[in-house]
C-alpha positions in Angstrom: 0.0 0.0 0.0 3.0 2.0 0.9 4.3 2.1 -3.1 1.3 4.1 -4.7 2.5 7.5 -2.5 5.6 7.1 -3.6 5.3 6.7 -6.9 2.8 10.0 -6.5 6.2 12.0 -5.0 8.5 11.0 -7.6 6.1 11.9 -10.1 5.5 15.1 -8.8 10.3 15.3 -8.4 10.1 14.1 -12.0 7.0 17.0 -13.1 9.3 19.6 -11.3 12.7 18.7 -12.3 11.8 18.8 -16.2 9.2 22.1 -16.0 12.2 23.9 -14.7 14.3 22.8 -17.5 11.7 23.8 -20.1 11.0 26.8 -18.2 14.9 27.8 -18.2 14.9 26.6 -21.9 17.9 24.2 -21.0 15.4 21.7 -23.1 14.4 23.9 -25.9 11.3 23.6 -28.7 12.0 20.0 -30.5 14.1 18.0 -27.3 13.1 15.2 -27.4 12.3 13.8 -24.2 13.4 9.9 -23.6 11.9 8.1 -20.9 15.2 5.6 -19.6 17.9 8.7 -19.3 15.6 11.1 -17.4 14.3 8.0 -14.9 18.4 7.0 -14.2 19.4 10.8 -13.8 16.7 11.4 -11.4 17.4 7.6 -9.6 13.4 6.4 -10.2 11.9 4.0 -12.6 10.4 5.2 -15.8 6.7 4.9 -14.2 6.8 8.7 -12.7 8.8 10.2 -15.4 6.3 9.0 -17.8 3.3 10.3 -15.7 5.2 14.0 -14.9 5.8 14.0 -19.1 2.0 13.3 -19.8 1.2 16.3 -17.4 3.3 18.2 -19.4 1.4 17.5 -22.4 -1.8 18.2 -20.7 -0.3 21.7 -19.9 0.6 22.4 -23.5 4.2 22.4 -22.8 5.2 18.5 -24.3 3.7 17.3 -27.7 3.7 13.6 -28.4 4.1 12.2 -32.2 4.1 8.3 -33.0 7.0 6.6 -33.8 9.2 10.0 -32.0 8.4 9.9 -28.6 7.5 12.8 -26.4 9.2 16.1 -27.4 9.3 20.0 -25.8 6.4 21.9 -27.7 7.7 24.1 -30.3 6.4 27.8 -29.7 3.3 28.7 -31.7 3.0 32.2 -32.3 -0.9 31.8 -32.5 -1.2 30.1 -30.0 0.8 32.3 -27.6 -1.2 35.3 -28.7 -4.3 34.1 -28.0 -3.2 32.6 -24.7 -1.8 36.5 -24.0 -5.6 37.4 -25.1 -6.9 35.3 -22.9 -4.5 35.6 -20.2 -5.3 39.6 -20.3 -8.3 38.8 -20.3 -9.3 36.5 -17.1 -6.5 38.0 -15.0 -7.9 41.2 -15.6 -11.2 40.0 -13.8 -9.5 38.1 -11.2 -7.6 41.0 -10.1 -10.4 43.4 -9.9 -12.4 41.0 -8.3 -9.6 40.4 -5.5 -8.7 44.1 -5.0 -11.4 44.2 -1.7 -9.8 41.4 -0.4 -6.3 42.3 -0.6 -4.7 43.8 2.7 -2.3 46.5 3.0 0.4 43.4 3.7 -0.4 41.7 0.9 0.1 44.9 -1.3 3.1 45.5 0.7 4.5 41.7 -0.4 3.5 42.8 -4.0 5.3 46.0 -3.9 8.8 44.6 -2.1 8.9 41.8 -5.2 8.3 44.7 -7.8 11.7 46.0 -6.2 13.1 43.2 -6.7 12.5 43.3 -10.4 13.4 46.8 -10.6 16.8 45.9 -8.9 17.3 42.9 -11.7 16.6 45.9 -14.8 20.4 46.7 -14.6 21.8 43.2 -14.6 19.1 41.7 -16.6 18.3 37.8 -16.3 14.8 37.2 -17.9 14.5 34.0 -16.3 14.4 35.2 -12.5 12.8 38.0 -13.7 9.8 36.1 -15.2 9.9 34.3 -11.8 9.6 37.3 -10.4 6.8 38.7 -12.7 4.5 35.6 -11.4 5.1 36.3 -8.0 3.8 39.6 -8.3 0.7 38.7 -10.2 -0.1 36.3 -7.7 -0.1 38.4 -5.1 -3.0 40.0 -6.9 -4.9 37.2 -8.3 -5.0 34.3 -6.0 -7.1 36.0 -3.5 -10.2 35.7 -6.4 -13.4 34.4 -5.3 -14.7 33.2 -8.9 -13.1 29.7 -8.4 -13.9 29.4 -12.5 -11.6 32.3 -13.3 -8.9 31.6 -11.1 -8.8 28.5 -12.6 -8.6 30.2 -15.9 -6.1 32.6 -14.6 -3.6 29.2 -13.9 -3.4 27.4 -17.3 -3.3 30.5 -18.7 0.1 30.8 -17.0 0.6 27.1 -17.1 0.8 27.2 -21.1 2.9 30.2 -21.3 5.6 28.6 -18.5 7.2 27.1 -21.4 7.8 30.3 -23.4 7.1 33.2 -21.2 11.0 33.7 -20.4 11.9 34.3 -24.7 9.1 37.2 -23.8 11.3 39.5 -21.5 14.6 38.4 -23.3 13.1 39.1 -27.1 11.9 42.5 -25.4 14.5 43.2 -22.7 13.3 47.0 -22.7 9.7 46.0 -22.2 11.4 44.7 -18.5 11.2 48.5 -17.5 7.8 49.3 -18.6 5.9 46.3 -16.9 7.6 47.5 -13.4 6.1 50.9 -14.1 3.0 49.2 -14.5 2.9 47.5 -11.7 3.4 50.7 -9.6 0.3 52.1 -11.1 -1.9 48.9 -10.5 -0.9 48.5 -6.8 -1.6 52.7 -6.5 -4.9 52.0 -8.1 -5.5 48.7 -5.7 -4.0 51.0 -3.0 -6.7 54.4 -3.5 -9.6 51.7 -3.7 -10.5 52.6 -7.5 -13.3 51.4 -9.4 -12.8 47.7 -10.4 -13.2 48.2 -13.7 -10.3 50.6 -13.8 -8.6 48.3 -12.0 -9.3 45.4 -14.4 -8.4 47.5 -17.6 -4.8 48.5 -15.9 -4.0 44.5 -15.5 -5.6 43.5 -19.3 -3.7 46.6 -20.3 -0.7 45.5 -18.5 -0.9 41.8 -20.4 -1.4 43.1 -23.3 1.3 45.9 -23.7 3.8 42.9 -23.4 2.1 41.1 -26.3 1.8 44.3 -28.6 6.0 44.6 -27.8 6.3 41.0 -29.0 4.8 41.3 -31.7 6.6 44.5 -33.1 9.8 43.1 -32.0 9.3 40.0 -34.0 7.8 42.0 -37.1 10.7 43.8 -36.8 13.3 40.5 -36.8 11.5 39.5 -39.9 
């Protein structure tokens, strides 16, 4: 009886040791991903690795193809605009709707991360950065009581964990802009505005770092 919550634990090793390779792009669009070599560097059977990789896949981060194997999504621009859409969209609502709920500490704890993203703008590392970004936003978002958006709010994030961090290094200068950003939606938080000034300043917020995506890669082209 003992096995089964073991087997749950590694899973859940295995799930977090390859999301924070995809994440950190160390396994980049097209690796593949082979079951034996990933269960002997992580000391487990291939029984978890393959349950943490079909997670993946449910997440939109892994791709399967027959006769290939399991392989590190390759970014879809489409796809990663209308996840930003989206994204904008339902975190928007989530914020406004958490905004009575939030406490002086909690904007506080929102604010002190923000300075820590300020402090990384002169020695830039998009990675911790993006890390960073998250923590902020959650601050504002988890305390939502629409359990349907919240939910909404996390696989939005959950599909762009595996190319969020080519965001802030394709658009290093947009780094700046979302910190300002963030100062104005914890002001607005802060003086108790409307919430739907509040959720147009978060959708905004999303947004601006797709529009910036988009020019920079019109631009490369």
């Amino acid at each position: 009886m003992s096995a089964a919550p073991a087997e749950v634990g590694k899973s859940e090793t295995a799930y977090r040791w390859l999301h924070e390779r995809i994440s950190r792009h160390e396994y980049g669009p097209g690796y593949r991903l082979v079951l034996a070599p990933i269960a002997d560097e992580l000391g487990m059977s291939v029984v978890p690795v393959r349950e943490a990789i079909r997670r993946l896949e449910a997440e939109g981060l892994v791709t399967f193809e027959r006769n290939v194997g399991a392989r590190v999504a390759v970014v879809d621009e489409s796809e990663y605009v209308h996840t930003m859409q989206t994204l904008g969209l339902v975190e928007g609502a989530a914020t406004s709707l958490s905004a009575p709920s939030l406490t002086s500490a909690d904007l506080d704890r929102a604010a002190e991360v923000n300075d820590r993203m300020r402090h990384l703008l002169d020695h830039f590392d998009a990675h911790s950065f993006t890390v960073l970004n998250q923590q902020f936003h959650s601050v504002l978002f988890e305390p939502c009581p629409n359990p349907h958006i919240l939910d909404l709010v996390h696989r939005g994030w959950s599909r762009l964990s595996g190319i969020r961090d080519s965001t802030f290094a394709f658009v290093p200068g947009r780094a700046q802009h979302s910190v300002e950003e963030h100062e104005v939606i914890l002001d607005l938080i802060r003086q108790g505005a409307d919430a739907l000034e509040i959720e147009l300043a978060a959708r905004n917020h999303r947004w601006k770092t797709l529009d910036a995506y988009l020019a920079a890669r019109q631009a490369a082209h």
